[in-house]
BATI-721547 format. One record per atom (N, C-alpha, C, CB): x, y, z. Coordinates in steps of 0.2 Angstrom, whole numbers, plus 5000, padded with zeros to 4 digits. Glycine has a CB too. Example, Ala and Ser with C-alpha at 12.3 -4.5 7.8 and 13.67 -1.06 7.14 Angstrom:
BEGIN
506649725039
506249785039
506649845039
505749785045
506449895035
506849955036
506450005039
507049975029
END
This chain:
BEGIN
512351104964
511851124968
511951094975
511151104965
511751134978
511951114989
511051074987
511851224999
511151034994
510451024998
510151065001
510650985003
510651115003
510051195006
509851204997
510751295010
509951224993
509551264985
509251204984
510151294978
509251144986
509051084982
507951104987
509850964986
508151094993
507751114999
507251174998
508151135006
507851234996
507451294995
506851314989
508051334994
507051264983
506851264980
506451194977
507051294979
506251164980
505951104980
505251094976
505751084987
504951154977
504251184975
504351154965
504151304977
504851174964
505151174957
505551124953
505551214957
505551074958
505851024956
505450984952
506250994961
505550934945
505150864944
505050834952
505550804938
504550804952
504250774957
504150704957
503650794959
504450674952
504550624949
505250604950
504450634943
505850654951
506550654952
506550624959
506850704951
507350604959
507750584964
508250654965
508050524962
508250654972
508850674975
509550624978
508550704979
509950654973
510650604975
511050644978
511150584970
511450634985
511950654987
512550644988
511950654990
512950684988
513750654990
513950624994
514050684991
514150544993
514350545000
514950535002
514150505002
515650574998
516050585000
516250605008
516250604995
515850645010
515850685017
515050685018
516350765017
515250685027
514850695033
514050745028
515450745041
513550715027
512950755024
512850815027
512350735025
512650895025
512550935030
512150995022
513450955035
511951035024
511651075021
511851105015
511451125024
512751105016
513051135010
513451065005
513751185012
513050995007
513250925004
512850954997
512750855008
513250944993
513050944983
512650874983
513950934975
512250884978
511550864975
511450864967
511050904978
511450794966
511050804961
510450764960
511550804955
509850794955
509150804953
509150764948
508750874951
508950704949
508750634941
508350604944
509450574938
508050584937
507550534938
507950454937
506950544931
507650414943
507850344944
507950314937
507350314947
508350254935
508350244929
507750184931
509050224926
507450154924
507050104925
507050024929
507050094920
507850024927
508049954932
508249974939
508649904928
508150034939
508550074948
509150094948
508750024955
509250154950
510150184953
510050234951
510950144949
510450254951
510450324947
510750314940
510950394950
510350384936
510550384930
511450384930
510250464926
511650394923
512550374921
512650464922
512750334911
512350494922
512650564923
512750594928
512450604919
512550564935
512550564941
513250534943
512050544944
513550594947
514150554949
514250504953
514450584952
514650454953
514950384954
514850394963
516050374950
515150424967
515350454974
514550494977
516050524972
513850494972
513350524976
512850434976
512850604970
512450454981
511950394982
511250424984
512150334988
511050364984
510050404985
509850464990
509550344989
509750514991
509450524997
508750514999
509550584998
508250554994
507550544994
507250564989
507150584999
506750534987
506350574981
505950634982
505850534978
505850694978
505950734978
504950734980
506350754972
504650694975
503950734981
504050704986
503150724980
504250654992
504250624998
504650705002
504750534997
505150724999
505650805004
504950865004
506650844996
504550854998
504250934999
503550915002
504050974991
503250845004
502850805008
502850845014
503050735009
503650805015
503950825024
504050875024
504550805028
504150945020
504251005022
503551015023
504651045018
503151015020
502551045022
502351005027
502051065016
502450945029
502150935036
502350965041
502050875037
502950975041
503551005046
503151075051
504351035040
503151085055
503051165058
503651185063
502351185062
504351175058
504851215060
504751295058
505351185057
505251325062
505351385059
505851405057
505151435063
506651365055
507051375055
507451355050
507051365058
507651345044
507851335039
508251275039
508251385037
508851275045
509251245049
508851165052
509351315054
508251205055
507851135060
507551075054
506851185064
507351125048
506951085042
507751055038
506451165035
508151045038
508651015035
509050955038
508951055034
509150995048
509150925052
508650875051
509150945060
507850885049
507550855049
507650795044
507250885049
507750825039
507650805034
508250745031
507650865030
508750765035
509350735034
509350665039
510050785034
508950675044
508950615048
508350575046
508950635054
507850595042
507050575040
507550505035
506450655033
508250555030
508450505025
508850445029
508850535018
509250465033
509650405038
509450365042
510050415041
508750395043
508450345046
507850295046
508350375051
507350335042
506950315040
506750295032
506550355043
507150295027
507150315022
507050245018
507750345021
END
């Protein structure tokens, strides 16, 4: 799953989960994602790849989208990716 399908469909996700990202390369909308719940002592589960790290939790992303009054799919993602690098 991208960060755009992860985004697009947020409504759907456990809200309880974490969002992991890849950080092999530069974050951008077509960065792969994967949807786990934190482990108890922290990190990501073991079935989350080695090469992804935190991005945000999943109700905190559908928070900011709905506070957001972008109009732009694009706007809501620059957002979003700088909310996690910078403020996170």
């Amino acid at each position: 799953m991208t960060l755009l399908e992860a985004l697009e469909q947020v409504e759907k996700l456990n809200s309880d989960a974490t969002i992991w990202i890849d950080c092999s390369q530069e974050w951008s909308a077509d960065s792969f994602v994967a949807i786990a719940e934190e482990r108890v002592e922290g990190g990501a589960p073991d079935d989350v790849p080695s090469t992804y790290e935190y991005f945000l939790e999943v109700f905190l992303v559908s928070e900011l989208i709905h506070d957001l009054n972008l109009e732009s799919c694009e706007q809501v993602i620059e957002y979003i990716i700088s909310y996690a690098e910078n403020d996170a």
